[in-house]
C-alpha positions as a printed NumPy array, in Angstrom:
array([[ -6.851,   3.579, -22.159],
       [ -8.533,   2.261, -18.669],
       [ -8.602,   5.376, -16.07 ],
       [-10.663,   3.129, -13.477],
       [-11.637,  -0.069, -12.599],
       [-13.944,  -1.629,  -9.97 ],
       [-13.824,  -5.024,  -9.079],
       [-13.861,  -7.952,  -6.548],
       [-10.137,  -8.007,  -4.961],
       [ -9.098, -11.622,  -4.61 ],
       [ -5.53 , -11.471,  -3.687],
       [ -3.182,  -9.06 ,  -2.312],
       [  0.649, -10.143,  -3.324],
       [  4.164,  -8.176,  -2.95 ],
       [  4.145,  -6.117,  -5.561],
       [  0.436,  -6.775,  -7.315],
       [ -3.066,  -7.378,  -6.166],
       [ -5.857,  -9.612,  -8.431],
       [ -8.925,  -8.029,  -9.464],
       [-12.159,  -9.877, -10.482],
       [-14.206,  -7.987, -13.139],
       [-16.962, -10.814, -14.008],
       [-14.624, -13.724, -15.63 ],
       [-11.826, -12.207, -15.679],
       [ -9.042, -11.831, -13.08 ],
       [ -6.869,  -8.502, -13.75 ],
       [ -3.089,  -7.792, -12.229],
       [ -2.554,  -4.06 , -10.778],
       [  0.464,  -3.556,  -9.907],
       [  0.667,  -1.427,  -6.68 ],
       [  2.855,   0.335,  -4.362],
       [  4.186,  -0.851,  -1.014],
       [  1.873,   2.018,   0.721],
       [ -0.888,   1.14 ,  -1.247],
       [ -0.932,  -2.478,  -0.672],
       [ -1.183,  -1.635,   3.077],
       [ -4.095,   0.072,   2.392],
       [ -5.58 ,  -2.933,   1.108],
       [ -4.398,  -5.508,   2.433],
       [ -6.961,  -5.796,   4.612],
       [ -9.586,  -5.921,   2.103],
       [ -9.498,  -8.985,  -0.037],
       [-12.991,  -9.974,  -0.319],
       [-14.153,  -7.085,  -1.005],
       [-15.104,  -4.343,  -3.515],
       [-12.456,  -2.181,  -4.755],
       [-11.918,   0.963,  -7.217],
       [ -8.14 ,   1.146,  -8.346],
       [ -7.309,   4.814, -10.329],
       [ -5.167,   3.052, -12.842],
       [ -2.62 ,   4.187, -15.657],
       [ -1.057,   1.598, -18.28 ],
       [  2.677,   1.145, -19.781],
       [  4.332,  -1.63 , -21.778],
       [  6.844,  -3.578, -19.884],
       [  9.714,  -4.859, -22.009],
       [ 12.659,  -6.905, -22.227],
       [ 16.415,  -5.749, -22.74 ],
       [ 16.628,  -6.556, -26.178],
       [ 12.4  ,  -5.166, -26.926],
       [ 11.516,  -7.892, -28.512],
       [  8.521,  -8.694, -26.265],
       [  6.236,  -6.484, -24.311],
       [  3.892,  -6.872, -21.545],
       [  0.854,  -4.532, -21.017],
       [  0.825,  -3.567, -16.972],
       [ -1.753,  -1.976, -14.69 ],
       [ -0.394,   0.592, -12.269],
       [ -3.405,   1.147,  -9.962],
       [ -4.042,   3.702,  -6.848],
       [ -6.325,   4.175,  -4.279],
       [ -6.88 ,   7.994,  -5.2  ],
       [ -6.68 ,  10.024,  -8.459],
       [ -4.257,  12.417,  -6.43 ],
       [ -2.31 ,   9.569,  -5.696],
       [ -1.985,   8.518,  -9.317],
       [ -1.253,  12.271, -10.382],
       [  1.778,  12.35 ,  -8.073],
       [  3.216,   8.779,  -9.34 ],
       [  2.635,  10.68 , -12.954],
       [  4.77 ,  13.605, -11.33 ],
       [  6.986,  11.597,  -9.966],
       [  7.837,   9.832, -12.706],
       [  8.821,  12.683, -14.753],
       [ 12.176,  12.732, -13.294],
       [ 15.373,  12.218, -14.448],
       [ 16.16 ,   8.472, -14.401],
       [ 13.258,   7.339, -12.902],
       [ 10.9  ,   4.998, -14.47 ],
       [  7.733,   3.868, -13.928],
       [  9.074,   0.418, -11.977],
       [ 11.691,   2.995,  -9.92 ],
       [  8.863,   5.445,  -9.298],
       [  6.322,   2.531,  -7.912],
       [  9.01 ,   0.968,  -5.493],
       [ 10.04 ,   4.509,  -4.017],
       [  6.296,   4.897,  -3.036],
       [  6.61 ,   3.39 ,   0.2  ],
       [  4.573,   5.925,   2.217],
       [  1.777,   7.935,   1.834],
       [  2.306,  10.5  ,  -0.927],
       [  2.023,  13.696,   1.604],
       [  4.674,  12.596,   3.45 ],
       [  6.917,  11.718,   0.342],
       [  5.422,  15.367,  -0.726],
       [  6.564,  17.421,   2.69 ],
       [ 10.124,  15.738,   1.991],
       [ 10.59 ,  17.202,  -1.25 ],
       [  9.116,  20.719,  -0.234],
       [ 11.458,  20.789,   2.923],
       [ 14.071,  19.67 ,   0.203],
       [ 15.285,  16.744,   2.24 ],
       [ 17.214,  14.83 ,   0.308],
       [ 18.711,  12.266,   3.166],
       [ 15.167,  11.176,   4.11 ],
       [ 13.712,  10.66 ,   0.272],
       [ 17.522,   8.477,  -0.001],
       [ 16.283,   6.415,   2.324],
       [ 12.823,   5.563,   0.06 ],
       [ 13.87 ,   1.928,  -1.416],
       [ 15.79 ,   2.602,  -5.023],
       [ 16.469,   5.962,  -4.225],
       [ 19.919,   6.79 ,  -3.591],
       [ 21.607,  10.28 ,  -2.879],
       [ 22.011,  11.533,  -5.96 ],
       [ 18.635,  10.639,  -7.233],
       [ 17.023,  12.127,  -4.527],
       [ 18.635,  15.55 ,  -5.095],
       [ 17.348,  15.619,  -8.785],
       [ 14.266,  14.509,  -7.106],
       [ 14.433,  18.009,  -4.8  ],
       [ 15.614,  20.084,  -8.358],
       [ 12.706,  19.244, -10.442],
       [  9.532,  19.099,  -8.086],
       [ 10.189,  21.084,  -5.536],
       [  7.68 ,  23.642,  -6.91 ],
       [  5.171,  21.223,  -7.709],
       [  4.38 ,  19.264,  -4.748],
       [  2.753,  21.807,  -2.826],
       [ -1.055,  20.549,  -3.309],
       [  0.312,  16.855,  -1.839],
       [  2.263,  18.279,   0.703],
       [ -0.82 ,  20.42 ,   2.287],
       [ -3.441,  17.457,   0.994],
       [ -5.572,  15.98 ,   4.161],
       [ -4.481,  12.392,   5.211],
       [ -6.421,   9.576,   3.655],
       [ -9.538,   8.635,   4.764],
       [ -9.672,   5.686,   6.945],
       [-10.543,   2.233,   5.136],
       [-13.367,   0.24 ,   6.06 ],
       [-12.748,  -2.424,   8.832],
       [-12.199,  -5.773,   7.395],
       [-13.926,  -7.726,  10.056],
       [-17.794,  -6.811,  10.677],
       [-20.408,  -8.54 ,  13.542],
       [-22.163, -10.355,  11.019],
       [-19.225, -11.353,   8.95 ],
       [-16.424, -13.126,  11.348],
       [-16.895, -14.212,  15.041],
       [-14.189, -15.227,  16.997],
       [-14.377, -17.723,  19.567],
       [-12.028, -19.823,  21.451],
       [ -9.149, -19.148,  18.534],
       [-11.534, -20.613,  15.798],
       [-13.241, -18.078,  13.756],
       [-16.529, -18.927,  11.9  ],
       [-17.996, -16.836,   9.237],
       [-22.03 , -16.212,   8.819],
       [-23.418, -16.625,   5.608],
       [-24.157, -13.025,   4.226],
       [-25.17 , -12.285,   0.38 ],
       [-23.274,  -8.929,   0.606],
       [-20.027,  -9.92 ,   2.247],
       [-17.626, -12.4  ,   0.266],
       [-15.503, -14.054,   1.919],
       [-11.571, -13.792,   2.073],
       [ -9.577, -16.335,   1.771],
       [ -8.401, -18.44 ,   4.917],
       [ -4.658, -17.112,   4.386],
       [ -5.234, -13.427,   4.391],
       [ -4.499, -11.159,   7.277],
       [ -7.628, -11.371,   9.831],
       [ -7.909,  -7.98 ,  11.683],
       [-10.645,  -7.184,  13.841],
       [ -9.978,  -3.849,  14.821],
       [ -7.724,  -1.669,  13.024],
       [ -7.759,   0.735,   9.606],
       [ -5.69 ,   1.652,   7.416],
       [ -4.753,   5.068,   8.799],
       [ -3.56 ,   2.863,  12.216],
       [ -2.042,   0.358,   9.728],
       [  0.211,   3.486,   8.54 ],
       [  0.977,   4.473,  11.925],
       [  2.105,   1.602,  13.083],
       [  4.139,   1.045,   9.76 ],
       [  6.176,   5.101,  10.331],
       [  6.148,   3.923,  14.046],
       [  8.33 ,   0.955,  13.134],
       [ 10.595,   3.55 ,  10.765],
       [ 10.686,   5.238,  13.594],
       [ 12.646,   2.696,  15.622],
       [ 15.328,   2.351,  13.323],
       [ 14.112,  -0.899,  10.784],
       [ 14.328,  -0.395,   7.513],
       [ 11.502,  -0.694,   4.995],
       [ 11.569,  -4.528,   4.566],
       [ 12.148,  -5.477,   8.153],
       [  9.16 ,  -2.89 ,   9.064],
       [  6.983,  -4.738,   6.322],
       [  7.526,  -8.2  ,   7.535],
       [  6.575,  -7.242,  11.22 ],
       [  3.275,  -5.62 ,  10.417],
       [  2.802,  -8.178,   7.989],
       [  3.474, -10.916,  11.027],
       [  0.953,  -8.411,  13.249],
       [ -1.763,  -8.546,  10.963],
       [ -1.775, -12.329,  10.173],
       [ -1.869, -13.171,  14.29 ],
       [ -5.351, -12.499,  13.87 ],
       [ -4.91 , -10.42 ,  17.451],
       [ -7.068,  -7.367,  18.262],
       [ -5.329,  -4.552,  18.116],
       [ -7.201,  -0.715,  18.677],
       [ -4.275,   1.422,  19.359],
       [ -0.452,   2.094,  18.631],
       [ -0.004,   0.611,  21.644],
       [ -1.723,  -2.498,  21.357],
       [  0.012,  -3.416,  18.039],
       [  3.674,  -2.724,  19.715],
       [  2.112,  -4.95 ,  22.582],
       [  1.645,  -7.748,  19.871],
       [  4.375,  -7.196,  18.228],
       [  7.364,  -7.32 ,  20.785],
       [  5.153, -10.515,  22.526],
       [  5.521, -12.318,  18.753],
       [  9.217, -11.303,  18.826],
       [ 10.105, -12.489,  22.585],
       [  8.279, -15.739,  21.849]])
């Protein structure tokens, strides 16, 4: 079984990303707060912590091997955790990881069963056999640190903007990403969550928060702060 794998990261989809591993191109399936971690990052290396299951059909006639991967090994011990409850599977459990794993962690300690109902696939019920079975065993997510910040995209020697065209040096260490891919120039993922709870925050629901920080992040805009990404944000929505 592959624990690990380290690779080139060549696209970043809804529900997957694309490794390159010399010829070959893997799919890792990832969460929704794990592809905003990096999202940001095609082009570049990448180390997925990943665990394997066999996708099949109604009737199990045909299976497909998938690759779950996660940033963190403490990331893929709590999808492990989460998974062993009742009625959740491994496609449930990766859809319902829309945020960070300490805040999904704090939830369940503080036994709040509205807010997990409101992770996507989760409804009431669920999320109150979610509260039975681990609140006792979240307690090393729920007091983790936050995530390190991930490296900028954008670097001096790699992109400069001018004028609204961008040209890229040449650079033997830096590959480059591909023309559609969010272009951020200053921002990390730690903001990139922030701004992503901030937009929870204001009442929009998981998908409509997605699409907006999605539309942020492909306006190729500098943003540094909270405040300059709500700046960008409500300008894109006016216009």
């Amino acid at each position: 079984m592959i624990t690990k794998m380290t690779g080139l990261l060549t696209r970043v989809l809804d529900e997957e990303a694309r490794l390159q591993i010399g010829a070959f191109e893997y799919q890792v399936m990832v969460s929704e707060a794990v592809r905003r971690q990096i999202q940001m990052r095609v082009g570049q290396e990448i180390t997925f912590h990943v665990t394997e299951y066999l996708e099949g059909n109604s009737v199990g006639s045909r299976f497909v091997p998938r690759r779950i991967g996660f940033i963190s090994e403490a990331e893929l011990d709590f999808f492990d955790l989460f998974c062993t409850v009742e009625k959740i599977g491994v496609k449930k459990a990766l859809k319902a990881m829309a945020f960070p794993i300490k805040t999904i962690a704090d939830a369940i300690s503080r036994q709040d069963a509205k807010w997990l109902s409101s992770l996507p696939g989760i409804g009431p019920t669920t999320a109150e056999q979610i509260v039975t079975t681990l609140k006792r065993k979240v307690t090393k997510f729920a007091v983790m640190n936050s995530p390190a910040p991930a490296p900028e995209t954008a670097t001096p020697d790699a992109v400069v903007e001018k004028k609204g065209k961008t040209t890229k040096k040449a650079s033997a260490s830096t590959a480059e990403a591909p023309a559609t891919e969010p272009l951020v120039t200053a921002a990390d993922g730690q903001l990139i969550e922030d701004i992503y709870l901030a937009l929870m925050g204001l009442g929009l629901n998981p998908i409509e928060a997605r699409a907006k920080l999605d539309d942020l992040l492909m306006s190729g805009k500098s943003f540094r702060s909270l405040q300059d990404a709500f700046a960008i944000i409500f300008t894109q929505q006016k216009g």
